[in-house]
MOPAC internal coordinates of N, CA, C and O (Angstrom, degrees):
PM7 1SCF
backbone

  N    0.0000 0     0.00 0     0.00 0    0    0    0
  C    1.4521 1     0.00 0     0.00 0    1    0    0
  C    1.5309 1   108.36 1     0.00 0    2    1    0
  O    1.2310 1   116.49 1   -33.70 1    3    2    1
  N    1.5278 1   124.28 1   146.30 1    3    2    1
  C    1.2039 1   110.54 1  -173.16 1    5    3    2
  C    1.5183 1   117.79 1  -106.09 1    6    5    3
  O    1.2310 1   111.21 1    -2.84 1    7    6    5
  N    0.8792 1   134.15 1   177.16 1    7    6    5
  C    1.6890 1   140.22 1  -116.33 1    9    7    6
  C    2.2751 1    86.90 1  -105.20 1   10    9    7
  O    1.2310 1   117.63 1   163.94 1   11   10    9
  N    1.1868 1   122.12 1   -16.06 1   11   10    9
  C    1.1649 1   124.48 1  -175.55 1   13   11   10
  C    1.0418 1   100.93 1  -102.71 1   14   13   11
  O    1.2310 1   107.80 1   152.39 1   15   14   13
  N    1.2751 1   140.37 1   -27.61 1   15   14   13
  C    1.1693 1   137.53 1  -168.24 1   17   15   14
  C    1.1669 1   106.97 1  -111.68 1   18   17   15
  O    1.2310 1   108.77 1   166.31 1   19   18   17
  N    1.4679 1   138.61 1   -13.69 1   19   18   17
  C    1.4480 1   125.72 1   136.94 1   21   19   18
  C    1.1349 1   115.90 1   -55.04 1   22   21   19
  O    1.2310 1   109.52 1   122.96 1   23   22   21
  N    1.3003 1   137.25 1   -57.04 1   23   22   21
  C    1.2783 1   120.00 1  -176.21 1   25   23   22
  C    1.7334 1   111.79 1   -52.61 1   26   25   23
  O    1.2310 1   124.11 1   138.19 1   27   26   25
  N    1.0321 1   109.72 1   -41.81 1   27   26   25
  C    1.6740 1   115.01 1  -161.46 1   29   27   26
  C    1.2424 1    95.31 1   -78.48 1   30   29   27
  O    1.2310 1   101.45 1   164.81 1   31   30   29
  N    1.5646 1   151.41 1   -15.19 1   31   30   29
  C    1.2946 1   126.17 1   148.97 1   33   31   30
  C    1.6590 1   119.20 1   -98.79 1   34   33   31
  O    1.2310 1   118.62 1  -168.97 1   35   34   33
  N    1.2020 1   120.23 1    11.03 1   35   34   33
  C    1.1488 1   132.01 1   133.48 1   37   35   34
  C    1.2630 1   132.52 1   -26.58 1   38   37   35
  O    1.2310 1   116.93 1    97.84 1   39   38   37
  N    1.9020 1   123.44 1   -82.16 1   39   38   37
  C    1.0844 1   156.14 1   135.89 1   41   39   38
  C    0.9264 1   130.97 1   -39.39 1   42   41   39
  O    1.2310 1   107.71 1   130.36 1   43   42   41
  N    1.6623 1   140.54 1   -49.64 1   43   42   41
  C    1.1778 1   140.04 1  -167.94 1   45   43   42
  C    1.3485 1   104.00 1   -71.59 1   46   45   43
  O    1.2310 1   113.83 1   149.60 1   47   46   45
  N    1.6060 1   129.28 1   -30.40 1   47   46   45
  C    2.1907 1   101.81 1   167.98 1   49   47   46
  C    1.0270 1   110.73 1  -106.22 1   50   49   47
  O    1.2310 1   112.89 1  -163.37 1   51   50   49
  N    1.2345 1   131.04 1    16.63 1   51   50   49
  C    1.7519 1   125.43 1   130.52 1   53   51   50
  C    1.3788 1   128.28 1   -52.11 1   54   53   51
  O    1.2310 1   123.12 1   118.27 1   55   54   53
  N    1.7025 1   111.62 1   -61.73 1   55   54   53
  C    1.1177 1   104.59 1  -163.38 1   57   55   54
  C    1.8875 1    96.63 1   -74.84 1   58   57   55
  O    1.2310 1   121.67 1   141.06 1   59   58   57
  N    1.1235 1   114.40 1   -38.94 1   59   58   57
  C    1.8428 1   115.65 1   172.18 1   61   59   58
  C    1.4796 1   105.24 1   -52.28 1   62   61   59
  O    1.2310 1   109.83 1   167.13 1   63   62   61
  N    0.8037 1   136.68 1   -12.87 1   63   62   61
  C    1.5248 1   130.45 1   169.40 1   65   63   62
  C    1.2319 1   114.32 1   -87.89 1   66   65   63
  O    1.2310 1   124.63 1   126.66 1   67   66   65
  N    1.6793 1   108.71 1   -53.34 1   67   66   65
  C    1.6582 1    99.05 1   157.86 1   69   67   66
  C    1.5513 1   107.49 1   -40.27 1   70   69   67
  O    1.2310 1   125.59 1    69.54 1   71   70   69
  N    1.3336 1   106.87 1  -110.46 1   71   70   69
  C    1.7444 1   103.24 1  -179.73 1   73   71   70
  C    1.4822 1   136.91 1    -5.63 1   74   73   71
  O    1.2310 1   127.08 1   143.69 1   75   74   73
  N    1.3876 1   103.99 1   -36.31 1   75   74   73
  C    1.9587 1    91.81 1   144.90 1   77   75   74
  C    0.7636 1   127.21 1   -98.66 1   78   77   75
  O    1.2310 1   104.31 1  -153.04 1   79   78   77
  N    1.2770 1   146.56 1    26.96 1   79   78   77
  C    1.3673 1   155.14 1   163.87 1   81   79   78
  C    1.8549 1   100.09 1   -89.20 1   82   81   79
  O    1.2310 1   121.68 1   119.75 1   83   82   81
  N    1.2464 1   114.40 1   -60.25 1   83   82   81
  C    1.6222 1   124.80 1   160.15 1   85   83   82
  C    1.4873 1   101.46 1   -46.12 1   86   85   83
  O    1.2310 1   107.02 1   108.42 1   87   86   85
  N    1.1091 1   141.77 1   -71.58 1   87   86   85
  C    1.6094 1   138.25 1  -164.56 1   89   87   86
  C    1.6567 1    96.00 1   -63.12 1   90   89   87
  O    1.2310 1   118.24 1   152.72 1   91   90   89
  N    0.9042 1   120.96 1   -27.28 1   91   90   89
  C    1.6332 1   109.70 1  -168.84 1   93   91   90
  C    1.8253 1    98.19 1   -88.20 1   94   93   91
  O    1.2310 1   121.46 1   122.97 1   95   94   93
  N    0.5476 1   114.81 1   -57.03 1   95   94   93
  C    1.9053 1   136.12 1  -176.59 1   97   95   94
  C    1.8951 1    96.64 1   -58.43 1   98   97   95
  O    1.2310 1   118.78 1   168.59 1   99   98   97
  N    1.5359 1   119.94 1   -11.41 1   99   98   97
  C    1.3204 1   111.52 1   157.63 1  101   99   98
  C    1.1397 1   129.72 1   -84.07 1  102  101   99
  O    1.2310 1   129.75 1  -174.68 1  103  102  101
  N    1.3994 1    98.80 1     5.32 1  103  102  101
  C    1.9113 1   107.04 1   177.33 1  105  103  102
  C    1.4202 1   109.49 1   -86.91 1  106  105  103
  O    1.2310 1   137.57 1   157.37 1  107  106  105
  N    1.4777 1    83.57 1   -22.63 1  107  106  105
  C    2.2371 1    75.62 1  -171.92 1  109  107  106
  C    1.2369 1   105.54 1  -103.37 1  110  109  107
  O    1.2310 1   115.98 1  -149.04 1  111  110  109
  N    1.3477 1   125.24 1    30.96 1  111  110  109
  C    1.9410 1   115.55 1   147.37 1  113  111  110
  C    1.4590 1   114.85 1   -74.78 1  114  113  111
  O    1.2310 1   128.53 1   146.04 1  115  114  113
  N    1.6693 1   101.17 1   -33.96 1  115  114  113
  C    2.4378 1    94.61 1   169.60 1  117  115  114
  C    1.3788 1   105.80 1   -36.38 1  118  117  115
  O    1.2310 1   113.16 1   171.23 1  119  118  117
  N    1.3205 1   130.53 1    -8.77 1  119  118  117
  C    1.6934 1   108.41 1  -177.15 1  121  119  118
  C    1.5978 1    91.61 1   -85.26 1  122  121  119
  O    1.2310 1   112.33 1  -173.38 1  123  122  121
  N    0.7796 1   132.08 1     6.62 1  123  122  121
  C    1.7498 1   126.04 1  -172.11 1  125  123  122
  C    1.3923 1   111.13 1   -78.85 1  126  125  123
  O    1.2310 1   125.52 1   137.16 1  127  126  125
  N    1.1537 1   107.00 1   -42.84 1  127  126  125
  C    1.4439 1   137.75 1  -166.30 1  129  127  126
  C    1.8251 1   122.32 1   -88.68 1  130  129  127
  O    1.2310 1   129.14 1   163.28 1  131  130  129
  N    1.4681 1   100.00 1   -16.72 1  131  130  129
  C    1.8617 1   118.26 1  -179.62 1  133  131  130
  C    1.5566 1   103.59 1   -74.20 1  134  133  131
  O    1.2310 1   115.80 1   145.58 1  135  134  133
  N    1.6715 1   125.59 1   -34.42 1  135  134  133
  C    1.4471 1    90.09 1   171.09 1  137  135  134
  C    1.5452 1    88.62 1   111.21 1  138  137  135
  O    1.2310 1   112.02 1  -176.32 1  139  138  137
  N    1.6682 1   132.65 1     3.68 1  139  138  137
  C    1.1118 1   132.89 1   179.05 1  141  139  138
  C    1.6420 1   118.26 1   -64.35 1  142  141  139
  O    1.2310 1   120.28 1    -5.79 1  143  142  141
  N    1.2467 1   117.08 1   174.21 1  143  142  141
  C    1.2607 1   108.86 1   153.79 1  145  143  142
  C    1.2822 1   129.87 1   -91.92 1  146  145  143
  O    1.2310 1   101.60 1    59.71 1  147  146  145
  N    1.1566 1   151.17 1  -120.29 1  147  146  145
  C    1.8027 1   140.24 1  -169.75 1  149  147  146
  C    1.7054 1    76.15 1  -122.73 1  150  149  147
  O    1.2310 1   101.28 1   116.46 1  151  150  149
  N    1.1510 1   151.70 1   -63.54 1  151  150  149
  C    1.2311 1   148.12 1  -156.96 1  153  151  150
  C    1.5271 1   110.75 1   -69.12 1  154  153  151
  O    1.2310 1   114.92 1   129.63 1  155  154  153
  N    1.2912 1   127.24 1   -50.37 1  155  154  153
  C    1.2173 1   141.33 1  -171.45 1  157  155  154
  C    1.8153 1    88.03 1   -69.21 1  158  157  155
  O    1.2310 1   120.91 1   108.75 1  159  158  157
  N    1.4331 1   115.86 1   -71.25 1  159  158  157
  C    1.7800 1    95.58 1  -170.61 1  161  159  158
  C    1.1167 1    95.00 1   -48.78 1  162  161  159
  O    1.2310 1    91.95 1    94.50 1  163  162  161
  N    1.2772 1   165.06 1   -85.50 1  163  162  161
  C    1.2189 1   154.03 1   -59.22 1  165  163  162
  C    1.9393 1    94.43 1  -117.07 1  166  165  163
  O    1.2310 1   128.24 1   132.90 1  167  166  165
  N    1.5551 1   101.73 1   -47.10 1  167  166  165
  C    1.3345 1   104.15 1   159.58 1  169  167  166
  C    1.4020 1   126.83 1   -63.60 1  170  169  167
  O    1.2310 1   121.92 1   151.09 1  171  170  169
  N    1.7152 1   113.93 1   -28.91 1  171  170  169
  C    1.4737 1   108.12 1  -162.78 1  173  171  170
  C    2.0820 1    85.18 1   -91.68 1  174  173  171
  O    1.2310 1   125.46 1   168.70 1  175  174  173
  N    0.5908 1   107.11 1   -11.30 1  175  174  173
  C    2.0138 1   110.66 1  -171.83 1  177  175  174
  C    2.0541 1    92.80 1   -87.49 1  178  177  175
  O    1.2310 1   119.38 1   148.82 1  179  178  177
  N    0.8538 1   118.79 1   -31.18 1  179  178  177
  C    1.6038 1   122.16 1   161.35 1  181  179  178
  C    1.0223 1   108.69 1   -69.62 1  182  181  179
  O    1.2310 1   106.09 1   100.62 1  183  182  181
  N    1.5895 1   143.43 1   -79.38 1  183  182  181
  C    1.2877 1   142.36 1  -177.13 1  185  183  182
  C    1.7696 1   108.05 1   -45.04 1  186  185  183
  O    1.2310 1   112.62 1   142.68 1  187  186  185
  N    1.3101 1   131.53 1   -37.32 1  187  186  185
  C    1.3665 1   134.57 1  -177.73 1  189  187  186
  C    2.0831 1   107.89 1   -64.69 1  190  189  187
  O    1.2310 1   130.27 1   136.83 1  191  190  189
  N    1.2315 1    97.79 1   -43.17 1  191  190  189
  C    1.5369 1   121.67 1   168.38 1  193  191  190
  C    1.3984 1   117.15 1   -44.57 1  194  193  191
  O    1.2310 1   127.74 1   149.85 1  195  194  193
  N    1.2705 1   102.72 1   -30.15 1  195  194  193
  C    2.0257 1    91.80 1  -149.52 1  197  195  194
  C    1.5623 1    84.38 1   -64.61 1  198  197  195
  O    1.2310 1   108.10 1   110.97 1  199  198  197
  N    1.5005 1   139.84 1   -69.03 1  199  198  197
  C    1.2552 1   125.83 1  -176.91 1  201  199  198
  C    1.0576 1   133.92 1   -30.02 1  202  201  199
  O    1.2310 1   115.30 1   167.09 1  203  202  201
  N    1.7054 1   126.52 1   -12.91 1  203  202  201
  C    1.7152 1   122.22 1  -175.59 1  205  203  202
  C    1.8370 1    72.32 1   -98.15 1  206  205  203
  O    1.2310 1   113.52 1   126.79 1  207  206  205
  N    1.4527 1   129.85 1   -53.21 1  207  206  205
  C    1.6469 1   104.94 1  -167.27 1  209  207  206
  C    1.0396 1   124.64 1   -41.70 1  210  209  207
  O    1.2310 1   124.15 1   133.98 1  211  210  209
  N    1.7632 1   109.65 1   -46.02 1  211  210  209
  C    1.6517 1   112.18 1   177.50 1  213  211  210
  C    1.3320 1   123.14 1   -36.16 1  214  213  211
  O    1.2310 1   126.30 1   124.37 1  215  214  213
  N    1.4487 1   105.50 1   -55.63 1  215  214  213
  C    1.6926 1   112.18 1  -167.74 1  217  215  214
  C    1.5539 1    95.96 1   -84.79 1  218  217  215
  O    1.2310 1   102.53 1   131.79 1  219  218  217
  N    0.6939 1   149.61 1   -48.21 1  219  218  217
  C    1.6688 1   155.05 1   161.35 1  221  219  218
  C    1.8748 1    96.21 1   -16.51 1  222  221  219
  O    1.2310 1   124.56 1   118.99 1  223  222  221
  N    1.5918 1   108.85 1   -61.01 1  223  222  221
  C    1.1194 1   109.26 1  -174.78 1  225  223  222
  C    1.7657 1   112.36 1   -78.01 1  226  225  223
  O    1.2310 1   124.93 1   122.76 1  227  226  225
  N    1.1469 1   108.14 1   -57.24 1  227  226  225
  C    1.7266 1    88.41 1   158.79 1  229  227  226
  C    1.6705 1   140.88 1   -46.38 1  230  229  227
  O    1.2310 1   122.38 1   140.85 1  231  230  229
  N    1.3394 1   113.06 1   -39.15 1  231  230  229
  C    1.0727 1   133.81 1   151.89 1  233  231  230
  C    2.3581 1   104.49 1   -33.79 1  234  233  231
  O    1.2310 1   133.70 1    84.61 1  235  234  233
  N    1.0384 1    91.11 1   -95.39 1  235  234  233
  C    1.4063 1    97.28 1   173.69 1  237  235  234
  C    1.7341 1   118.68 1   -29.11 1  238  237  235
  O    1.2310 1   123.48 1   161.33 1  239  238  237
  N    1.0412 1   110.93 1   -18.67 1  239  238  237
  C    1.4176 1   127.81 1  -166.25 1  241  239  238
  C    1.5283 1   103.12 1  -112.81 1  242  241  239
  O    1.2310 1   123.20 1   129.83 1  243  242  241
  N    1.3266 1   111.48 1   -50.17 1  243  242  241
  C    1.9047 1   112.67 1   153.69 1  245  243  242
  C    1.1936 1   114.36 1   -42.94 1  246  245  243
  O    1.2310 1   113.76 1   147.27 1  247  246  245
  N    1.4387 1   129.42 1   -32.73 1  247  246  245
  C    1.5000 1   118.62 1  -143.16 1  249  247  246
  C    1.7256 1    91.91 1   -96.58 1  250  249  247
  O    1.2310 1   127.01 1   151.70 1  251  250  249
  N    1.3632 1   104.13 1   -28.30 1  251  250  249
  C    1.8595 1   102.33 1   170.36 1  253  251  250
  C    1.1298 1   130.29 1   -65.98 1  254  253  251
  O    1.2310 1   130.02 1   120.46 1  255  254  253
  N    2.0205 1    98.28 1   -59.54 1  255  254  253
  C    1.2877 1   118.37 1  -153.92 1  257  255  254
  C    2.0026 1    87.97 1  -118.38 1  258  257  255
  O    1.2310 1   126.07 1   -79.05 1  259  258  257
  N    1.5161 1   105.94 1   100.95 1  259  258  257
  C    1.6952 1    88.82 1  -169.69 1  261  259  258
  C    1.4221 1   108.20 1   -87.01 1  262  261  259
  O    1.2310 1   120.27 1   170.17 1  263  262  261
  N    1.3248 1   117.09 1    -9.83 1  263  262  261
  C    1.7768 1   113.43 1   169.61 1  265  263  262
  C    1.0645 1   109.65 1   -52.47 1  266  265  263
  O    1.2310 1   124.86 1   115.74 1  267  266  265
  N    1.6092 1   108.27 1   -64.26 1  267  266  265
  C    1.4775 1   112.80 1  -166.86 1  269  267  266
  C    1.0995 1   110.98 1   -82.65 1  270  269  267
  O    1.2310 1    94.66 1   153.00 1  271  270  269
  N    1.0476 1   161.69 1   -27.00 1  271  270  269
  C    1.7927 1   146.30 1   147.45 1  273  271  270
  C    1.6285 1   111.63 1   -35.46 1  274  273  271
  O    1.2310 1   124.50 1   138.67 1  275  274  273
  N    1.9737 1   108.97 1   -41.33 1  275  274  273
  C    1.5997 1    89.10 1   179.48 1  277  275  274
  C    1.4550 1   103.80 1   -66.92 1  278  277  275
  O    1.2310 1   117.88 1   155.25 1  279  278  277
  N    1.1658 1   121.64 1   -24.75 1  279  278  277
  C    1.2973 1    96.27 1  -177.88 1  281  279  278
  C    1.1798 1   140.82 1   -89.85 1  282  281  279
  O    1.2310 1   123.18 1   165.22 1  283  282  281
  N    1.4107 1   111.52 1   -14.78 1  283  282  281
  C    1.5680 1   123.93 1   127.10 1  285  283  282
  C    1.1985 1   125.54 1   -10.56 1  286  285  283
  O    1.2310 1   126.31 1    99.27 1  287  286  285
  N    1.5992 1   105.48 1   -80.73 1  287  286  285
  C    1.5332 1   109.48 1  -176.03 1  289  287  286
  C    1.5469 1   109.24 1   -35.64 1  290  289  287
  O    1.2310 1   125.35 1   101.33 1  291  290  289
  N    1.4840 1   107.32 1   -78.67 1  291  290  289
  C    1.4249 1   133.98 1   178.41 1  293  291  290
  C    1.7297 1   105.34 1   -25.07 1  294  293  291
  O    1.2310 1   126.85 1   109.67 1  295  294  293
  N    1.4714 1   104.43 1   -70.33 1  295  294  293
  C    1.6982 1    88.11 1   155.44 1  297  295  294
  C    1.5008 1   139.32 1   -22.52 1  298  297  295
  O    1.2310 1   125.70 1   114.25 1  299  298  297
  N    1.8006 1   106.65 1   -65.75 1  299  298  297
  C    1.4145 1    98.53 1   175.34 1  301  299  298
  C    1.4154 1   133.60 1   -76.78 1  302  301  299
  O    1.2310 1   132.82 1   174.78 1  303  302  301
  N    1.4107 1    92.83 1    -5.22 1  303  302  301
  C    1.8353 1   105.90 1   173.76 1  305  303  302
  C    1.6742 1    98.38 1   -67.92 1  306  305  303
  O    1.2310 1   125.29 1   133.04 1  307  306  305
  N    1.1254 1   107.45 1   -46.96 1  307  306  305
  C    1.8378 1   101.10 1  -163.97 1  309  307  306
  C    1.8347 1    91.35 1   -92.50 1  310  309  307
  O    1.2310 1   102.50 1   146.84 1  311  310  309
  N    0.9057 1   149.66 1   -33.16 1  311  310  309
  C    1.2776 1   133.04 1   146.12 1  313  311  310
  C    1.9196 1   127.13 1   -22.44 1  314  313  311
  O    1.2310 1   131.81 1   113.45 1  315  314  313
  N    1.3315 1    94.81 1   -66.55 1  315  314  313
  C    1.5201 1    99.95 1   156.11 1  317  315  314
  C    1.4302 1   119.65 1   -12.09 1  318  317  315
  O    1.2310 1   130.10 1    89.29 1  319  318  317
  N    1.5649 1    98.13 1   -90.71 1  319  318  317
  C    1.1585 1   129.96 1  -170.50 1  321  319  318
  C    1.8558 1   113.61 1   -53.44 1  322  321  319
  O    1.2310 1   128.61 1   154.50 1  323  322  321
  N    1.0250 1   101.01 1   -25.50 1  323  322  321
  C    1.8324 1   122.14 1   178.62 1  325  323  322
  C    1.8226 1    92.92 1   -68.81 1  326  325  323
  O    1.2310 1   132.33 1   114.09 1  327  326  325
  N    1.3189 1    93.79 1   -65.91 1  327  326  325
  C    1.4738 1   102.28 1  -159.17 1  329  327  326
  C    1.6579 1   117.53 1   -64.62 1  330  329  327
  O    1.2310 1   124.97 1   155.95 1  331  330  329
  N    1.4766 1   108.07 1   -24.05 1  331  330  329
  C    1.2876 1   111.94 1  -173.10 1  333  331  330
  C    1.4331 1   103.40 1  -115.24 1  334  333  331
  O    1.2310 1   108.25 1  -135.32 1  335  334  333
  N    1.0927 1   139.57 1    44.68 1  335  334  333
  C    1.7289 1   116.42 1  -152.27 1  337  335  334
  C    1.6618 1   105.92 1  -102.31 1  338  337  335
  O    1.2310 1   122.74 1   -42.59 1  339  338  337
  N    1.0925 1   112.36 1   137.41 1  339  338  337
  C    1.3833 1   134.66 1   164.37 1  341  339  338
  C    1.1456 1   114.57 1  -144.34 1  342  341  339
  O    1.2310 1   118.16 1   -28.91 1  343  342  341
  N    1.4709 1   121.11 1   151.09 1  343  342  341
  C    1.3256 1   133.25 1  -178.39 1  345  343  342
  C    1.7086 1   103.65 1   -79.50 1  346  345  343
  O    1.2310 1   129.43 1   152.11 1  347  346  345
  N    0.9647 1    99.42 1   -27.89 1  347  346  345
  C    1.9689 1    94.52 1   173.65 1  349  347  346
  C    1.4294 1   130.59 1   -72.64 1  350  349  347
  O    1.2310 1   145.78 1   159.40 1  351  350  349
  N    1.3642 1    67.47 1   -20.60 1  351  350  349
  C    2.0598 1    77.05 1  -171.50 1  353  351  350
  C    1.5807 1   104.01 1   -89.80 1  354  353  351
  O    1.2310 1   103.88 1  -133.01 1  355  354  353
  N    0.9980 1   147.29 1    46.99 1  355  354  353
  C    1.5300 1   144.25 1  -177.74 1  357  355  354
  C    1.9365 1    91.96 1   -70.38 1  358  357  355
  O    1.2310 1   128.88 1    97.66 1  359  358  357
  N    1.0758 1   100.50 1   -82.34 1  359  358  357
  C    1.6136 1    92.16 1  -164.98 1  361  359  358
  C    1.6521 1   129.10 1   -36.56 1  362  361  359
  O    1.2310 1   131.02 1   164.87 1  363  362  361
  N    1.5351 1    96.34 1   -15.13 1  363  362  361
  C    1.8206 1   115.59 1   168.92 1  365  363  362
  C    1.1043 1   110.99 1   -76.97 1  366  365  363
  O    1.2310 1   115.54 1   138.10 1  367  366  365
  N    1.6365 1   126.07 1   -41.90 1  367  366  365
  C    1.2309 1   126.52 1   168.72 1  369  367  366
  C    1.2643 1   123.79 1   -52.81 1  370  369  367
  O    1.2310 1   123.34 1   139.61 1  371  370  369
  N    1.9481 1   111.20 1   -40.39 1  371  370  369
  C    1.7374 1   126.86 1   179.25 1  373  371  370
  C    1.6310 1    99.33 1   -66.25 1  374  373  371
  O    1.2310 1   114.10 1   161.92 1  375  374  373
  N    1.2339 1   128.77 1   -18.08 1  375  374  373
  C    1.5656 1   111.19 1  -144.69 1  377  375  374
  C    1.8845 1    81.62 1  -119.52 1  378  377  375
  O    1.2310 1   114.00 1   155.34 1  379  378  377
  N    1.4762 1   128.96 1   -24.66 1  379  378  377
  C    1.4863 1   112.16 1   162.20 1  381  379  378
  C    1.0367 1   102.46 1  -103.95 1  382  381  379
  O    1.2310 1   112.12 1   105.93 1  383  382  381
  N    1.3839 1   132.47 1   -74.07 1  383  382  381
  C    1.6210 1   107.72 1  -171.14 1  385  383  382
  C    1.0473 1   156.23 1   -75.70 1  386  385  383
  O    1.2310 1   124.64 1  -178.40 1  387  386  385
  N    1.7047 1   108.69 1     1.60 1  387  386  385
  C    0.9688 1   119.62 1   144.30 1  389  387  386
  C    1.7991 1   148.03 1   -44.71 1  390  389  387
  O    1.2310 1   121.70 1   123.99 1  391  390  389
  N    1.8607 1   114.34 1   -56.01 1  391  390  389
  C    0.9956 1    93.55 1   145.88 1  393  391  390
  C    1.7478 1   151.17 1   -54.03 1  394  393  391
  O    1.2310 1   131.48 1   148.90 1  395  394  393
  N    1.8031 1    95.44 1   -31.10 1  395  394  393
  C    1.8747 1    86.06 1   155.09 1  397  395  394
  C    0.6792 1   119.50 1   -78.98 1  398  397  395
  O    1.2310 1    98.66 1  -164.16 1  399  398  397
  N    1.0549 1   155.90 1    15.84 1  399  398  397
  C    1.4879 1   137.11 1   157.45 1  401  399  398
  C    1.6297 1    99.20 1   -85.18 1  402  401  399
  O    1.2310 1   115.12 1   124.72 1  403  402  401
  N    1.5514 1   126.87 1   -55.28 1  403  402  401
  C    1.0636 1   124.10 1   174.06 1  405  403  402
  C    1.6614 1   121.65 1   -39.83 1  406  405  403
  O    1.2310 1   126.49 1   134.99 1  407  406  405
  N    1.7310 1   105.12 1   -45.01 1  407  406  405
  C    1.4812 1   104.53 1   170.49 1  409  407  406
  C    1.2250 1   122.62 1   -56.66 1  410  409  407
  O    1.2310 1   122.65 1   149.39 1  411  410  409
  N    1.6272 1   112.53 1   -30.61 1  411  410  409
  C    1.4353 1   125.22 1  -176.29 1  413  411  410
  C    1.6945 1   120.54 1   -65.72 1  414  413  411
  O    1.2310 1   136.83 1   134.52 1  415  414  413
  N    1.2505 1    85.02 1   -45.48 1  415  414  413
  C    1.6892 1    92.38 1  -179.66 1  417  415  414
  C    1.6729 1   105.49 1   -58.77 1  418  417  415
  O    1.2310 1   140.76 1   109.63 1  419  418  417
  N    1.4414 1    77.32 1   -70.37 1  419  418  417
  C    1.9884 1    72.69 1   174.97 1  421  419  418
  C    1.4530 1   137.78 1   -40.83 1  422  421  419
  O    1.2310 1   118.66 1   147.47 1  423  422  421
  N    1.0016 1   120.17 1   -32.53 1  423  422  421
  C    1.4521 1   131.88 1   160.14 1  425  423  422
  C    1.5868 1   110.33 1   -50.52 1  426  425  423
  O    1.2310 1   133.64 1   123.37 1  427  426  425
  N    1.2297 1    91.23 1   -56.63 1  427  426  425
  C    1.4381 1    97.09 1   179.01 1  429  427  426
  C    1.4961 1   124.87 1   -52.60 1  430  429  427
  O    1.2310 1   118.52 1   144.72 1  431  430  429
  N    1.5484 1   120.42 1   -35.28 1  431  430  429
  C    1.3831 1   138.81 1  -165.84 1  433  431  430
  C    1.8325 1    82.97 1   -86.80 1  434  433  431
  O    1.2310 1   116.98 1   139.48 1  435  434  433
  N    1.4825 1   123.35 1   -40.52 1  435  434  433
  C    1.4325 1    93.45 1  -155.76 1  437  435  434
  C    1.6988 1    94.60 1   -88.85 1  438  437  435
  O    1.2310 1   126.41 1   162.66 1  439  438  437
  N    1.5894 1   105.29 1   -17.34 1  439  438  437
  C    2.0947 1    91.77 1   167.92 1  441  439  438
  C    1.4511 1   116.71 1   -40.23 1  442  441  439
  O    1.2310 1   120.61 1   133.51 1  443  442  441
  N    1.6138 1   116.44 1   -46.49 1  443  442  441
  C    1.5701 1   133.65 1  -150.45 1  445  443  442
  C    0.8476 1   109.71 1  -104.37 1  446  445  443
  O    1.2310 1   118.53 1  -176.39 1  447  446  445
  N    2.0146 1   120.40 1     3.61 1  447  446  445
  C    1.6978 1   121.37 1   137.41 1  449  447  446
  C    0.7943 1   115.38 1  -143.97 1  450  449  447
  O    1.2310 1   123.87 1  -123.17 1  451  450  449
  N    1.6135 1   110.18 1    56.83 1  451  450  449
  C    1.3325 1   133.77 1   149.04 1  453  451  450
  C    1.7326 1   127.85 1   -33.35 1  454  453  451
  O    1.2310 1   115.20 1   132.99 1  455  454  453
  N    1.0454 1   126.71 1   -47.01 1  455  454  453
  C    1.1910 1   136.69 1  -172.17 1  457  455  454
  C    1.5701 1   117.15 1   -88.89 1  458  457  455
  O    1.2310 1   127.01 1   149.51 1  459  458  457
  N    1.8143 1   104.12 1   -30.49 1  459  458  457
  C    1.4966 1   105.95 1   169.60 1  461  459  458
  C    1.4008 1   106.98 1  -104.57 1  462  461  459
  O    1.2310 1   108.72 1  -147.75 1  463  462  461
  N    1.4433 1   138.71 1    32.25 1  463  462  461
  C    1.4705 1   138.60 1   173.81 1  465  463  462
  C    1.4804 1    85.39 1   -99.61 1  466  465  463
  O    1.2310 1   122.16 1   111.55 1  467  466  465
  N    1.8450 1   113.47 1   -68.45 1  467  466  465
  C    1.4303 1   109.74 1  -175.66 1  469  467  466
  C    1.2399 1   139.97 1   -87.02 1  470  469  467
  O    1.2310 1   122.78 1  -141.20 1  471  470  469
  N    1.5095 1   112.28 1    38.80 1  471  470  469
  C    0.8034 1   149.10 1  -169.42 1  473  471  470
  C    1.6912 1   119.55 1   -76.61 1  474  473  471
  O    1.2310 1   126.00 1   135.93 1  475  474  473
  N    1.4090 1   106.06 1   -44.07 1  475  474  473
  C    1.2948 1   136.76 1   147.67 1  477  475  474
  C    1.4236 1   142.02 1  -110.38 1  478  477  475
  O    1.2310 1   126.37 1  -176.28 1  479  478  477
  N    1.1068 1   105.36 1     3.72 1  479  478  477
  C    1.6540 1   114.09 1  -174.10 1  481  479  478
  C    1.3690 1    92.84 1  -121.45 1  482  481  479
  O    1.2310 1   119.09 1  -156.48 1  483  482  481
  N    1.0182 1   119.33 1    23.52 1  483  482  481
  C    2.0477 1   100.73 1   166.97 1  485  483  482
  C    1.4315 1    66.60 1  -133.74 1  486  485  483
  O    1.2310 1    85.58 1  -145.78 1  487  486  485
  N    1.4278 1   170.85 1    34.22 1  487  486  485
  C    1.3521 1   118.76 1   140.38 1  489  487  486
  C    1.7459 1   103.64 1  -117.45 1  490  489  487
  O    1.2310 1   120.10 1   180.00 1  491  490  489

C-alpha cells in the first residue's frame, strides 16, 4: 500500500468523526434562542450535547480499537435511524447516518489493515 494512502485512510475517519461530532453539536445552539434563563440553557445546552459526547466517546474508542469503534459507528448510524424513523425523512437519514456509517466502515477497513497502514506511519 502506498505511503499517502496509508496515511489518508489512517486520518480520513478520524478527522470525519471529528466533523460530525461538530455538525451534530450545531443543533444544540437552538437553546440560545428559547428565552431560557443562564441555568435552564446551560442545562438545556447539556441535554442537546449528549449526542456530540456519544460519538466523541466512540470516536476516542475508534481511534485505539478501529474494529470496534467501526462498529460502533455503524451501530449509531442504524440506531439513528431506529430512533427517529420516518419514511419522509430519507435525506435526514443520508445527511446523519450516513456519514457514520461511512466513518464506520472505514474504521473498520483500517482495523483489517491495521498492521500494513502502521506499518510506515509510526516510524
Amino acid at each position: 500500500m502506498h505511503q499517502s494512502v496509508r496515511k489518508l485512510l489512517f486520518w480520513f475517519p478520524r478527522v470525519l468523526g471529528i466533523l460530525i461530532a461538530i455538525f451534530v453539536s450545531l443543533f444544540a445552539l437552538d437553546v440560545f434562542g428559547e428565552g431560557y434563563n443562564f441555568l435552564e440553557t446551560i442545562a438545556a445546552l447539556a441535554m442537546h450535547l449528549i449526542p456530540t459526547g456519544i460519538i466523541l466517546v466512540v470516536l476516542a474508542i475508534a481511534w485505539r480499537w478501529e474494529k470496534v469503534g467501526g462498529i460502533l459507528f455503524i451501530c449509531l448510524g442504524v440506531l439513528s435511524i431506529m430512533l427517529f424513523w420516518d419514511p419522509s425523512r430519507i435525506p435526514t437519514y443520508l445527511l446523519i447516518s450516513g456519514p457514520l456509517f461511512l466513518v464506520g466502515a472505514l474504521f473498520l477497513i483500517n482495523g483489517f489493515y491495521r498492521d500494513e497502514i502502521h506499518q510506515k506511519t509510526d516510524s
